[in-house]
gemmi code that builds the backbone of each chain (N, CA, C; Angstrom):
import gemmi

chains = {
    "A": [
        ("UNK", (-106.439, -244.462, 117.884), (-106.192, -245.042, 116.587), (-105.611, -244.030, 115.638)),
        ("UNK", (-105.509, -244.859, 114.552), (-104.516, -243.891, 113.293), (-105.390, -242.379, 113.187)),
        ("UNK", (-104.686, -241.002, 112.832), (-105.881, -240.628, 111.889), (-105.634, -240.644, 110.661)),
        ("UNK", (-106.427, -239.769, 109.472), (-106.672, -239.664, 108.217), (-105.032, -239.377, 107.549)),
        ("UNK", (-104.552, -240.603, 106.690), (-102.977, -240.143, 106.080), (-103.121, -239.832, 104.772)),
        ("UNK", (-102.731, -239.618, 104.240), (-102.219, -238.564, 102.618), (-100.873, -238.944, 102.502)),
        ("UNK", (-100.777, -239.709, 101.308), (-99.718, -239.190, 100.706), (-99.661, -238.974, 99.179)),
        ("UNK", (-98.218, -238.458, 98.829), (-97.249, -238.387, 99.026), (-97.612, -236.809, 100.258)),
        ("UNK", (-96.799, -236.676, 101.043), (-96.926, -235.247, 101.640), (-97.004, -234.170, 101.130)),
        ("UNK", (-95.715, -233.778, 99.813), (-95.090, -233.208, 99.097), (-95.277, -233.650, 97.784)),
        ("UNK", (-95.682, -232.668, 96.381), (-95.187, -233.707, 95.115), (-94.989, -232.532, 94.401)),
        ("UNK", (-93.911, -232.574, 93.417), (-93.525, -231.435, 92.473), (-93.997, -232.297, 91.283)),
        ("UNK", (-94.053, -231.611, 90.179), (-94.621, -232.320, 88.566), (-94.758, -231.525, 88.140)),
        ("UNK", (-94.217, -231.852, 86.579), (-94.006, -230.822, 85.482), (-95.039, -230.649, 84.990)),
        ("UNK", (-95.713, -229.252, 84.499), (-96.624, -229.214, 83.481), (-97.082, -230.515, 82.397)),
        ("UNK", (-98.036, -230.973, 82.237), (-98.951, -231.818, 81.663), (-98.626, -233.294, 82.164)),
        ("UNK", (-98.053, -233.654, 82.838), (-97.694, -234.735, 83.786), (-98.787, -235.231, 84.279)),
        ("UNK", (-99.159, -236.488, 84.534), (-100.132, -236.788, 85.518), (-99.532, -236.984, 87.216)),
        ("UNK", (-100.811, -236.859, 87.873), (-99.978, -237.016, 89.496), (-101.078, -237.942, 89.934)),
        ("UNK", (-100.725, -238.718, 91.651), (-102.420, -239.070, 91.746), (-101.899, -238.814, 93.335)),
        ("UNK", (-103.060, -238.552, 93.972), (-102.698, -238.342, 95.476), (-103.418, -239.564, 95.908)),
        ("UNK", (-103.067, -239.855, 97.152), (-103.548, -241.324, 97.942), (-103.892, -240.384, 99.234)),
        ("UNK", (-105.399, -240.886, 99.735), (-105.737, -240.977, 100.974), (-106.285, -242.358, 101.875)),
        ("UNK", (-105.449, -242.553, 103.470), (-106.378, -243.474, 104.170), (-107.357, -242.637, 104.954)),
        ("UNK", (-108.431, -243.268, 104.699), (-109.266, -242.426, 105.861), (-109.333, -243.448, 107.214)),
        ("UNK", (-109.622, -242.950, 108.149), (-109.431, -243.724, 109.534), (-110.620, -244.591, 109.554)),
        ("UNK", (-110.305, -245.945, 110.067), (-110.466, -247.222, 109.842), (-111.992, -247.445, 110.199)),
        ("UNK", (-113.222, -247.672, 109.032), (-114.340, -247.593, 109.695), (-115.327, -246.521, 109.076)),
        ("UNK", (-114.642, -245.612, 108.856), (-115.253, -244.578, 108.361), (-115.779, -244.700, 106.459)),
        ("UNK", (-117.080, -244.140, 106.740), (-117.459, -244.498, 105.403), (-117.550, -243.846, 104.443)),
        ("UNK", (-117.709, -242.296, 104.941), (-117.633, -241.194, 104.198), (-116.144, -240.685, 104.141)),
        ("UNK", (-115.851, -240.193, 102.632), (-114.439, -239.533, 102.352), (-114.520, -238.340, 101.955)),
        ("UNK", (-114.092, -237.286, 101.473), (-114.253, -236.270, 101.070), (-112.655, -235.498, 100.393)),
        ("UNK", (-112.800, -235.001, 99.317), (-111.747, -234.651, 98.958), (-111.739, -233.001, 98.905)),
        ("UNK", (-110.997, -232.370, 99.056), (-111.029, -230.356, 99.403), (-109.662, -230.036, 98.516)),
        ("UNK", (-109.428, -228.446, 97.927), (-108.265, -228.405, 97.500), (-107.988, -226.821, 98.194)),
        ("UNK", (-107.139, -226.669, 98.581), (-107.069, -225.244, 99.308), (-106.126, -224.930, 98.319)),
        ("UNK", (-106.245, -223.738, 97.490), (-105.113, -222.797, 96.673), (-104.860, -221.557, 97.821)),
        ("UNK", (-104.093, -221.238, 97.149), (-103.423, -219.623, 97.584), (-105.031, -218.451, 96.934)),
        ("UNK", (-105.389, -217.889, 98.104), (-106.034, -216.751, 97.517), (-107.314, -217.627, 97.260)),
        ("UNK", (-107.466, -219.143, 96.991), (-108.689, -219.460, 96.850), (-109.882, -220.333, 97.912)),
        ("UNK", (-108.831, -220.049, 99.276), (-109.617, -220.919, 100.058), (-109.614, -222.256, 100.086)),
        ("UNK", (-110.254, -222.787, 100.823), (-110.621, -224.053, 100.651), (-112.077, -224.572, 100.128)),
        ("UNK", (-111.627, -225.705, 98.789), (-113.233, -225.682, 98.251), (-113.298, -227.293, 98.106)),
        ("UNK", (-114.580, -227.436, 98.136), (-115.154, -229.397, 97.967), (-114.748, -229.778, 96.816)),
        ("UNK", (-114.158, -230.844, 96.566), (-113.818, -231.219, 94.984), (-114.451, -232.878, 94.656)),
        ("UNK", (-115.034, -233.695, 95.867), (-115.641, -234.675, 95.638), (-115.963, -235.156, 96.826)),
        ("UNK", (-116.885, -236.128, 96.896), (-118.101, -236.668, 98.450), (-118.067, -238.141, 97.725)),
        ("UNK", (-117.438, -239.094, 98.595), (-117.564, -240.622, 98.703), (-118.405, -241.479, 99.747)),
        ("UNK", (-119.292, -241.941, 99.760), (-119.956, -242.459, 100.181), (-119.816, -244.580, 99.933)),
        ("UNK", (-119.150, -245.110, 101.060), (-118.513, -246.242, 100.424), (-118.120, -245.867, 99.144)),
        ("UNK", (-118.383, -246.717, 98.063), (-116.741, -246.995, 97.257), (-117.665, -246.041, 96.012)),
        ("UNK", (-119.682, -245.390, 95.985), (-119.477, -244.853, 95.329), (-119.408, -242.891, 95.539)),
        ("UNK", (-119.857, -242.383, 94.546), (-119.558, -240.683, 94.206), (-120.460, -240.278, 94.153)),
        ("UNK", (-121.756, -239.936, 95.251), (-122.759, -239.034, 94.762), (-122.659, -237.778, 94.196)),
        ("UNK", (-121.088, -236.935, 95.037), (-121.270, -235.979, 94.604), (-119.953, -235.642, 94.216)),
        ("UNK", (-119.827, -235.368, 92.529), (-118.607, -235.012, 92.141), (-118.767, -233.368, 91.920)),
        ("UNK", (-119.734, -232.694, 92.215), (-119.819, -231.450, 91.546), (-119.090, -230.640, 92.068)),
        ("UNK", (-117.943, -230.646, 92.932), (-116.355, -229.953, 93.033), (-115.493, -230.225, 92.219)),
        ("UNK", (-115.432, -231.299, 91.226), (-114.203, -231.508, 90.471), (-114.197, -230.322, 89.763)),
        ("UNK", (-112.953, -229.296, 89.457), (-113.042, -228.514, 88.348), (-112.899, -228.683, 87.047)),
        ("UNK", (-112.639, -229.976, 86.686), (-112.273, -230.561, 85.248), (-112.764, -231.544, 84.960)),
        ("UNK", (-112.524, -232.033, 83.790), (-112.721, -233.725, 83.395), (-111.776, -234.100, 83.416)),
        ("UNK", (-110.025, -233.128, 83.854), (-108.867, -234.352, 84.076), (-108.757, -234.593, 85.408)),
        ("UNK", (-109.344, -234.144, 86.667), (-109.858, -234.688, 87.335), (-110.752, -235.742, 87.578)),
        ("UNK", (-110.062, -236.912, 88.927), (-111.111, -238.027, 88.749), (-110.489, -238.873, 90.114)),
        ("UNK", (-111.439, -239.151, 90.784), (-111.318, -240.349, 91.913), (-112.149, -241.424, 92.280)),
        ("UNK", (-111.252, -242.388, 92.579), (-111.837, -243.462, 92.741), (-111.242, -244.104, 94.516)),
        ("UNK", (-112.169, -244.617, 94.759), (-112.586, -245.407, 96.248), (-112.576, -246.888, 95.706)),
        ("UNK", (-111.834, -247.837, 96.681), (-112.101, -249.362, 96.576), (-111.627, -249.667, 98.245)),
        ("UNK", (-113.066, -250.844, 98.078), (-113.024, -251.385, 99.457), (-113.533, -250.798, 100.351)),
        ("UNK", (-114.430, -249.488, 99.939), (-114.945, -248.295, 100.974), (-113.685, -248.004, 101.800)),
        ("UNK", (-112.371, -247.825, 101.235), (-111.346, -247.642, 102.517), (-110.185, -246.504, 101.556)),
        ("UNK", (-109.227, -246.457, 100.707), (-108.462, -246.228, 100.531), (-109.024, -245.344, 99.053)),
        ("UNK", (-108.497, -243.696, 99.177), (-109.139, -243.229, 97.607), (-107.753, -242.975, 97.228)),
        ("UNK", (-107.669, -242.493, 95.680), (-107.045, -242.199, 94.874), (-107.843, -241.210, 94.414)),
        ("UNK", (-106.855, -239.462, 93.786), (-107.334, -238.434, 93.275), (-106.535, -238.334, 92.493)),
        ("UNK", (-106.749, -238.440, 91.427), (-105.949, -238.230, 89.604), (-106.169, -236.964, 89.208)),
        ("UNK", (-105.027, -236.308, 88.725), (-104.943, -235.177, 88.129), (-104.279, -235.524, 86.890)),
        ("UNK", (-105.272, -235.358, 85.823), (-104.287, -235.346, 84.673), (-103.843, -234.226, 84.006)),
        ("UNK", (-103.173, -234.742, 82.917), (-102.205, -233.255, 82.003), (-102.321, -231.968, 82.758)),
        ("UNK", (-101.411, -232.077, 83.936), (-101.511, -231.127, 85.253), (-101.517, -229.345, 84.468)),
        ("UNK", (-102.190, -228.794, 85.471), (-101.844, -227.167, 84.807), (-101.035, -226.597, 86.189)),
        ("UNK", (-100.375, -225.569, 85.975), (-99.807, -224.486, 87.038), (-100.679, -224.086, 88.082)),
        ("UNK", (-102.189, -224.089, 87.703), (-103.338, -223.795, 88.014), (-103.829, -225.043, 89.256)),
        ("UNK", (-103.445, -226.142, 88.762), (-103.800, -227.264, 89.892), (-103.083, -227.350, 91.392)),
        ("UNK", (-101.853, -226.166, 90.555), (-101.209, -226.018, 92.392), (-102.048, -225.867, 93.528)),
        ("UNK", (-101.043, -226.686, 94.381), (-102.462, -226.490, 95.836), (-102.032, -227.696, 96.504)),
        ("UNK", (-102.855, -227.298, 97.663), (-102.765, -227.897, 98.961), (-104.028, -229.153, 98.780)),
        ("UNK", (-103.645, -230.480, 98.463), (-105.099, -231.312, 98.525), (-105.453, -231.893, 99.622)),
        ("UNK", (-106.630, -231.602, 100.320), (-106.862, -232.141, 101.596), (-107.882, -233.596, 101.974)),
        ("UNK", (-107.887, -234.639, 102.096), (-108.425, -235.257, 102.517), (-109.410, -235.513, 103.751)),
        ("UNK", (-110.383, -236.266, 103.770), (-111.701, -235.813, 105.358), (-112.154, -237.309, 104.881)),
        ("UNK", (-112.551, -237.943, 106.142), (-113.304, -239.012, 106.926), (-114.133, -238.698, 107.861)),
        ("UNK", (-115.417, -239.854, 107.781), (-116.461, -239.543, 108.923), (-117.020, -240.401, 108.794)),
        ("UNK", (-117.277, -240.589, 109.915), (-118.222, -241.962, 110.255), (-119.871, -241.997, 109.604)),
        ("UNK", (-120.282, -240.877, 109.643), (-121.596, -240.719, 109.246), (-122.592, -241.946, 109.672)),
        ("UNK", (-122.527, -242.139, 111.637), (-123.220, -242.599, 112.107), (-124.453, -242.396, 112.668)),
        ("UNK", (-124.040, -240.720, 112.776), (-124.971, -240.139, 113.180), (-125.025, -238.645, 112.219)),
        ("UNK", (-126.038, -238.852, 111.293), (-126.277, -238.130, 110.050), (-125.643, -236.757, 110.762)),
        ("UNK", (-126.310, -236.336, 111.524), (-126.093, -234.717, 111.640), (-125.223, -234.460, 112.677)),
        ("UNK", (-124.365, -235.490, 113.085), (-123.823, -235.156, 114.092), (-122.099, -235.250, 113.239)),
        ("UNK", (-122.182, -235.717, 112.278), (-120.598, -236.458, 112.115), (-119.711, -235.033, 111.915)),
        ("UNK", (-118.975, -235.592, 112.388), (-117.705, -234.347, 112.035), (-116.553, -235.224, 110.754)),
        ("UNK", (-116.161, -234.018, 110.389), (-115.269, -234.565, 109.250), (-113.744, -234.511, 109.809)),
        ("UNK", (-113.288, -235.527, 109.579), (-111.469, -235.593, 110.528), (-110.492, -235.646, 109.197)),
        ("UNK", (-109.650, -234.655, 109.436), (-109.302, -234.237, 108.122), (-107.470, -235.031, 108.243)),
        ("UNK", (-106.798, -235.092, 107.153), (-105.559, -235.762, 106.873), (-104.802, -234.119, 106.790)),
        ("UNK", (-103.222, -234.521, 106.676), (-102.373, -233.262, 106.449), (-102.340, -232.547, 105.254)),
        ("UNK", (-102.556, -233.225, 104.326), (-102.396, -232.705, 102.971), (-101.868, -233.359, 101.973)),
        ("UNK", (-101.615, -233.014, 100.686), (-100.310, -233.272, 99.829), (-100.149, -232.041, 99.083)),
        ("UNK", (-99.614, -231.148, 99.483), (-98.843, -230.185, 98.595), (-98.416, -230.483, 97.056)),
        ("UNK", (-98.987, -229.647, 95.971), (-98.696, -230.336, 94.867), (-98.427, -229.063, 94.428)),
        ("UNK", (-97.100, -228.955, 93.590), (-96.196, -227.687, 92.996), (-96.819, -228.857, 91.531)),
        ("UNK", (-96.737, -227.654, 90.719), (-96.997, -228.370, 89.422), (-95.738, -226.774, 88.502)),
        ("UNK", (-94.740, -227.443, 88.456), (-94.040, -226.192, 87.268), (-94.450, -226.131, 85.818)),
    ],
    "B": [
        ("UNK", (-126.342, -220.242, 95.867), (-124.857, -220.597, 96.076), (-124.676, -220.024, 97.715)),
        ("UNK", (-124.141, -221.211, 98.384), (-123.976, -220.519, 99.805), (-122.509, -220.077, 99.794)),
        ("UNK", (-122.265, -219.047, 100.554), (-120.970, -218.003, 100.530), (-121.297, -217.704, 101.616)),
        ("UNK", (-119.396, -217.744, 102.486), (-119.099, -217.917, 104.029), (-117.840, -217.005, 103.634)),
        ("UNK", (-118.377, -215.885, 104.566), (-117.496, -214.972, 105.174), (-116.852, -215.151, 106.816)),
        ("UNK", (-115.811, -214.930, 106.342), (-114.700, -214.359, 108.246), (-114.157, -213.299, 108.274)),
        ("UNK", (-114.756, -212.456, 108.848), (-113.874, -211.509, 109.591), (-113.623, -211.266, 110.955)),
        ("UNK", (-112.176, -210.666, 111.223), (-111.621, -210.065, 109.959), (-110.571, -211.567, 109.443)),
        ("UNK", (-109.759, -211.252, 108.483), (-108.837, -211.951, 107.856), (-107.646, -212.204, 108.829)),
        ("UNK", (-107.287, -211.360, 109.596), (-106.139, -211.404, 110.707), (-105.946, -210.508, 111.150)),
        ("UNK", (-106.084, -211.215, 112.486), (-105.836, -210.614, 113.962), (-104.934, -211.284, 115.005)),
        ("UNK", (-104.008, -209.624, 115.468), (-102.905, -209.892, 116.698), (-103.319, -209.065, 117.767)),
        ("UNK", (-103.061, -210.207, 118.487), (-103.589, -209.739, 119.964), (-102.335, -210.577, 121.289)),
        ("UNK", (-102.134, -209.349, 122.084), (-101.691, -209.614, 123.008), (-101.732, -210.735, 123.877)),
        ("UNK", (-101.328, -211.828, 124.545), (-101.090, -213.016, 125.550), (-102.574, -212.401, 126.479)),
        ("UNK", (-103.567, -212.757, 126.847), (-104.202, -213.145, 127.654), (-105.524, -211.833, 127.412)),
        ("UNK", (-105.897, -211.888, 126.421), (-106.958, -211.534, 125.669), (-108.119, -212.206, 125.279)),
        ("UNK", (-109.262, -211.786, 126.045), (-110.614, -212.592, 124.908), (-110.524, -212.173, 123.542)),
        ("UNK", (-111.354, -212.561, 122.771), (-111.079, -212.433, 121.436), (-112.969, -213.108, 120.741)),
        ("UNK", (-113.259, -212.480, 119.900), (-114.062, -212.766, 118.828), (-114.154, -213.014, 117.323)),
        ("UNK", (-114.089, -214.481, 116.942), (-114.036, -214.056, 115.332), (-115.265, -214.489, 114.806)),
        ("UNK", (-115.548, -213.835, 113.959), (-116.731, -213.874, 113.133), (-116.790, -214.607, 112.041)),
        ("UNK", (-117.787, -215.705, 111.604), (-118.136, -215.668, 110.375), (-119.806, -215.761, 109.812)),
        ("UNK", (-119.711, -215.210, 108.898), (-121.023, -215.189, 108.125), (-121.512, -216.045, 107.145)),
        ("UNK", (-122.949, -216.611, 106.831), (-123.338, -217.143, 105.936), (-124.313, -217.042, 104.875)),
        ("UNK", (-124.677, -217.296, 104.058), (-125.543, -216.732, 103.021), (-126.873, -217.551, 102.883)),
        ("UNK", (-126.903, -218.496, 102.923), (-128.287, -219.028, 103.225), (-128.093, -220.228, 104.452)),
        ("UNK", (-129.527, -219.733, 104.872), (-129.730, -219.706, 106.871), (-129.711, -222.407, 106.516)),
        ("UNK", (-130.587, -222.385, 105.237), (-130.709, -223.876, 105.458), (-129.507, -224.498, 105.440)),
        ("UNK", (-128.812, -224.732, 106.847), (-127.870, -225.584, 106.958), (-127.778, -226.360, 107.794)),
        ("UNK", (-127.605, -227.624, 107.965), (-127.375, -228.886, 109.149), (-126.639, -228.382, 109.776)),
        ("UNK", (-125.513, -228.058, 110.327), (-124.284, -227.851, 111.081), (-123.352, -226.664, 110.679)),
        ("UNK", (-122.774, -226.003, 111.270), (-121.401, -225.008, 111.225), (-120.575, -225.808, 112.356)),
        ("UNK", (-119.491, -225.676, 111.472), (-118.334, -225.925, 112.678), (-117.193, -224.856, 112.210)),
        ("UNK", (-116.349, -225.345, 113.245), (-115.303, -224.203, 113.709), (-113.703, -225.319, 113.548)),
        ("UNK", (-113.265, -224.904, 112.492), (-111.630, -225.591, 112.362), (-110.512, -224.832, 113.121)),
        ("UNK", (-109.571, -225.484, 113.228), (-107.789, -224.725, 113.505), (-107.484, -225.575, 112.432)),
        ("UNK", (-106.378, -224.471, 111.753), (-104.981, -225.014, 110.863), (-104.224, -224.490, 111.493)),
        ("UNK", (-103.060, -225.006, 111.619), (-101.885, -224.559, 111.733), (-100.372, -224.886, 110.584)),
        ("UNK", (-100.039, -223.952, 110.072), (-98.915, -223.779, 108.853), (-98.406, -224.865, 108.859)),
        ("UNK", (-99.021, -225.533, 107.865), (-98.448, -226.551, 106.812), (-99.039, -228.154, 107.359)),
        ("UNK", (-99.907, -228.033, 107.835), (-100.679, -229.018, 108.885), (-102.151, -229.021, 108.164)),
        ("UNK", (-103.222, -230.402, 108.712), (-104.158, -230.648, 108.201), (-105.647, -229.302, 109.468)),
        ("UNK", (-106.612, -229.514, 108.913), (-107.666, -228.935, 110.285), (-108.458, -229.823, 110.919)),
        ("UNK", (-107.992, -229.550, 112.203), (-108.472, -229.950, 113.595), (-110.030, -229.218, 114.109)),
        ("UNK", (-110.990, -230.255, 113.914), (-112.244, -229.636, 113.854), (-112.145, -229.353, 115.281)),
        ("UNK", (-112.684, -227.994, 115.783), (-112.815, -227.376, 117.310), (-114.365, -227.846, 117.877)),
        ("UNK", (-115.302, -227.480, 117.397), (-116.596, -227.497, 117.853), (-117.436, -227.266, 116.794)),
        ("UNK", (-118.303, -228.759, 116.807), (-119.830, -228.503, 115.930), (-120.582, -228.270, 116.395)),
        ("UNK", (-121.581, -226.984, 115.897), (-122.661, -226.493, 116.355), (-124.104, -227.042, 115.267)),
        ("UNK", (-125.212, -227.688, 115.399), (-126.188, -228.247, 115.392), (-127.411, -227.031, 114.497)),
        ("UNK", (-127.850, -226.980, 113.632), (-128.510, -225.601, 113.162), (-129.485, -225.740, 114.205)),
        ("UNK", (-129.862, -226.986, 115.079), (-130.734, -226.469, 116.287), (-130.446, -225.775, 117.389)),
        ("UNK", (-129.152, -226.282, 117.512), (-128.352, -225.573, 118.800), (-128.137, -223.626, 118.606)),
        ("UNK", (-128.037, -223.381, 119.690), (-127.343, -221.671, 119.673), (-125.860, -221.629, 120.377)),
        ("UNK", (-125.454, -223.259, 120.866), (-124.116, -222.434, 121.224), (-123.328, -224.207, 121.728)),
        ("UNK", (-122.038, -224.026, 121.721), (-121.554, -225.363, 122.097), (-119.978, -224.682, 122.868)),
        ("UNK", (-119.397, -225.279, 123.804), (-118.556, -224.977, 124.697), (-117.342, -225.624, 124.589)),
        ("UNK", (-116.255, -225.171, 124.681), (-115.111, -226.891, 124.726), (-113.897, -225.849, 125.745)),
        ("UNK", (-113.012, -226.329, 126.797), (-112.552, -225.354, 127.448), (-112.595, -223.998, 127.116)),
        ("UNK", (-111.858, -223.133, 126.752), (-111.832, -221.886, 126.788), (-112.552, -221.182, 125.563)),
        ("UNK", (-112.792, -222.316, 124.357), (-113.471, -221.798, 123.406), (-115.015, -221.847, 123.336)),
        ("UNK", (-115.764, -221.122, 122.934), (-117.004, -220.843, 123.002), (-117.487, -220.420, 121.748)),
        ("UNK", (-118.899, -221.386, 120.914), (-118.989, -220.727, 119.586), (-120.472, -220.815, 119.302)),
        ("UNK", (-120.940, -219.494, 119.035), (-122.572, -219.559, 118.903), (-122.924, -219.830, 117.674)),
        ("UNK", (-124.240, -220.017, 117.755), (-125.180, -219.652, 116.051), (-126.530, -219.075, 116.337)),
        ("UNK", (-126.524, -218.034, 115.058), (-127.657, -217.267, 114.859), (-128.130, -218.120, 113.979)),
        ("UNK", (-128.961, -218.492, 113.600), (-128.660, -218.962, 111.780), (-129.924, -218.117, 111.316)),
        ("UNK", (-130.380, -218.087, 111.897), (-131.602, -216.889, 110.965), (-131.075, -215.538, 110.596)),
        ("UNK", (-130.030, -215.597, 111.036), (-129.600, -213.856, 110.661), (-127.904, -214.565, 109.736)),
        ("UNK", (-127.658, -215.756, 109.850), (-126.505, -216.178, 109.202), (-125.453, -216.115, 109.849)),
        ("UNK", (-125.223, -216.307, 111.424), (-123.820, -216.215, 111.629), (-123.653, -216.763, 112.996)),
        ("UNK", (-121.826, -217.034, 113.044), (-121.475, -217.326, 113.937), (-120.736, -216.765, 114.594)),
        ("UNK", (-120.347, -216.944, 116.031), (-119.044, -216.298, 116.786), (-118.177, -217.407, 117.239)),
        ("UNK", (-116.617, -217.732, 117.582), (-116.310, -217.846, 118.295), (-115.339, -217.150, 119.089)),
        ("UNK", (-115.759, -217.625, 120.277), (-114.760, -216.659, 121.877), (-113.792, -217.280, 121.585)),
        ("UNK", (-112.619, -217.212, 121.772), (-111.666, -217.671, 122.941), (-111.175, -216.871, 124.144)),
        ("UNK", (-111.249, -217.364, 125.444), (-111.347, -216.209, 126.472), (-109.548, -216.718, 126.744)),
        ("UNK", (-109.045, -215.997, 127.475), (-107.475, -215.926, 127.855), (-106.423, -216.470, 127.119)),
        ("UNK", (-106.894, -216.110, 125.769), (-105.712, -216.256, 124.758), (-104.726, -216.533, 125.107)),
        ("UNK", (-104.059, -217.820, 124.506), (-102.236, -217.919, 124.853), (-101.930, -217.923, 123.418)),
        ("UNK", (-100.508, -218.086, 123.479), (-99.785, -217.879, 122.192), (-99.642, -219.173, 121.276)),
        ("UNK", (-100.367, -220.366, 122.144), (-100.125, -221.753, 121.438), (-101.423, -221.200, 120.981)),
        ("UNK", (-102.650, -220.470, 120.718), (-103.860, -220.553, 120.326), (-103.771, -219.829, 118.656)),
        ("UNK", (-102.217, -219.308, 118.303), (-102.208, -219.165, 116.757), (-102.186, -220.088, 115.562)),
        ("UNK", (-103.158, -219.592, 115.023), (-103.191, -220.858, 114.202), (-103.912, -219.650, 113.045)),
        ("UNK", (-104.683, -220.644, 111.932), (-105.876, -220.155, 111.072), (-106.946, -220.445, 111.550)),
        ("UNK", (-108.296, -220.247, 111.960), (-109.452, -220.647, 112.359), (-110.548, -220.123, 111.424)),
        ("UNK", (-110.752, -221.655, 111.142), (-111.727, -221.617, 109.766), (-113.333, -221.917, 110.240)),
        ("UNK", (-114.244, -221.508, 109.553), (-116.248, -221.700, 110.156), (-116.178, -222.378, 108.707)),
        ("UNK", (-117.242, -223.570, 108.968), (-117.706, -224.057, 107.655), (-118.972, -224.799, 107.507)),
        ("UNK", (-119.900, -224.126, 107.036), (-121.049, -225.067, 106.941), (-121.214, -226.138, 106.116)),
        ("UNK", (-122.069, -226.746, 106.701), (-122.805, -228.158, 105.708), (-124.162, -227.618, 105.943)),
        ("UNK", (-124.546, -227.865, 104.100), (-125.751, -227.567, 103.645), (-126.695, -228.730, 104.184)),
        ("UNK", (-128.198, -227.847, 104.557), (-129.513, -228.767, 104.710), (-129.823, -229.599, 103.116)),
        ("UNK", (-129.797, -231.192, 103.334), (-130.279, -231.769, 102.681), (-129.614, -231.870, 100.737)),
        ("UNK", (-128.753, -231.533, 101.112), (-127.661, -231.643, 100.477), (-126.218, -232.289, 99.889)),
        ("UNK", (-126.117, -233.473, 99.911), (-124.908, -233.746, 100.346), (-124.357, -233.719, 101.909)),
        ("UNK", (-122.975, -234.043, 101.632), (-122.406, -233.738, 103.106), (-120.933, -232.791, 102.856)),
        ("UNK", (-121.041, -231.818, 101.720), (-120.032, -231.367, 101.322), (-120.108, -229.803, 102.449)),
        ("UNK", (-118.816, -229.718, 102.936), (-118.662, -228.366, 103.711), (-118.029, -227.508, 102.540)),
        ("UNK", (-118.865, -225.994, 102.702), (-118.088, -224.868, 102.284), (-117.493, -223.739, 103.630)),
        ("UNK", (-116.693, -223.935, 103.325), (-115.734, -223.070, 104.254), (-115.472, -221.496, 103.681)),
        ("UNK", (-115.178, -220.638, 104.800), (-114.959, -219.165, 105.399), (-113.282, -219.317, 104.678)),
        ("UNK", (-113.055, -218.360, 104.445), (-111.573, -217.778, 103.797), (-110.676, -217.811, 105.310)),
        ("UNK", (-111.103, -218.021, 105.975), (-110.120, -217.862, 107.541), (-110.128, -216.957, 108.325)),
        ("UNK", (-109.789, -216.720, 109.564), (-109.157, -215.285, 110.021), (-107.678, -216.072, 110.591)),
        ("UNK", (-106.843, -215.554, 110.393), (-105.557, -215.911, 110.759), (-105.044, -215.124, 112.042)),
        ("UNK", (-104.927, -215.543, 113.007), (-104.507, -215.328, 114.603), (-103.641, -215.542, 115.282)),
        ("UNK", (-102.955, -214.198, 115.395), (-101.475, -214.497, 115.870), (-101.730, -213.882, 117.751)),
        ("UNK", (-101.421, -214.532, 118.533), (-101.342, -214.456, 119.847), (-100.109, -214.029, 120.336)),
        ("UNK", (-99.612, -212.780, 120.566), (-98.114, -212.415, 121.240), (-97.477, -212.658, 122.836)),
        ("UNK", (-96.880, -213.400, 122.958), (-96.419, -213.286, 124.307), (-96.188, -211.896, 124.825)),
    ],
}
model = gemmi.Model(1)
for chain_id, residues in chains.items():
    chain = gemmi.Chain(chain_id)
    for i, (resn, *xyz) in enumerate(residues, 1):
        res = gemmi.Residue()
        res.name, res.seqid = resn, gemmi.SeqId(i, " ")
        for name, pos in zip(("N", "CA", "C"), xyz):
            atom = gemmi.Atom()
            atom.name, atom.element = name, gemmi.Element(name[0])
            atom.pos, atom.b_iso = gemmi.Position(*pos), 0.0
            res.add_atom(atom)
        chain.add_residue(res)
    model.add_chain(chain)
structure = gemmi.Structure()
structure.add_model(model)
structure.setup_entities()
């Protein structure tokens, strides 16, 4: 079956612009997870979906950050009044979380986001 | 705050080399470590989850333990080829916590023909 898609792949945006990235997670899966890998900063958690709600937002780095889940299937990650700083690699993750301690997280390609 | 070390950061090694990379963790309560590949400009391909009960899990040529009382992991890869460069990332999920992984800075692995 499919795995985890992202798009746009690629997105450039001007300083204070809004952007929003789209993830599918693979079909079934209930848990989502959103990650942002910078240059020099690794890769870090930026939100945990659990069906359609957010137990855990305590990765967002902002309040112009914000995502939303509908249908337990398809998220959206909003970046508003973008900074230079939001550049980065945003990564998307699915998991079945059928088996609490066993699930692995199946991750999407990315969306590269240049913010000038 | 749990904090995950890899070393080293990058390593080249010759076509048909075992190999060890390391990563470390800062507090031992965690459900699972696993072991990613990236490869440049691509998403990560989880390799092997290891169980905080387990000490070790196998998948062909790769091999990856856990200490967790002392905080760490290894993985082998025994007869290195050159398709095996990639980034290889360790990342735990916290005990009772969420299900959020914090991930190792990488070691980046270049395999030479």
């Amino acid at each position: 079956g499919a795995g985890v898609s992202q798009s746009p792949s690629n997105k450039v945006t001007e300083k204070g612009k809004d952007v929003e990235l789209r993830c599918d997670p693979i079909s079934g899966h209930t848990a989502l997870y959103w990650y942002r890998q910078s240059l020099g900063q690794g890769l870090e958690f930026l939100i945990y979906f659990q069906g359609n709600s957010a137990p855990d937002k305590s990765g967002l780095p902002s309040d112009r950050f914000s995502a939303e889940r509908t249908g337990g299937s398809v998220s959206t990650l909003t970046i508003q009044r973008t900074q230079q700083e939001d550049s980065a690699v945003y990564l998307c993750a699915s998991s079945s979380q059928r088996a609490y301690r066993t699930d692995t997280q199946y991750f999407g390609p990315g969306t590269r986001l240049t913010v000038l | 705050k749990q904090e995950v070390t890899q070393i080293p950061a990058a390593l080249s090694v010759p076509e048909g080399e075992n190999l060890v990379l390391n990563c470390s963790f800062t507090d031992s309560a965690i459900y699972n470590l696993q072991w990613f590949r990236q490869d440049p400009g691509k998403g990560l391909t989880s390799l092997l989850l290891i169980q905080s009960s387990q000490r070790e899990q196998t998948s062909g040529r790769l091999n990856a333990s856990l200490d967790k009382s002392s905080g760490r992991s290894t993985l082998y890869i025994a007869a290195s080829q050159p398709g095996d460069s990639a980034t290889y990332l360790c990342a735990v999920r916290r005990d009772n916590a969420g299900n959020m992984l914090t991930f190792g800075g990488g070691t980046r692995l270049m395999v030479k023909p």
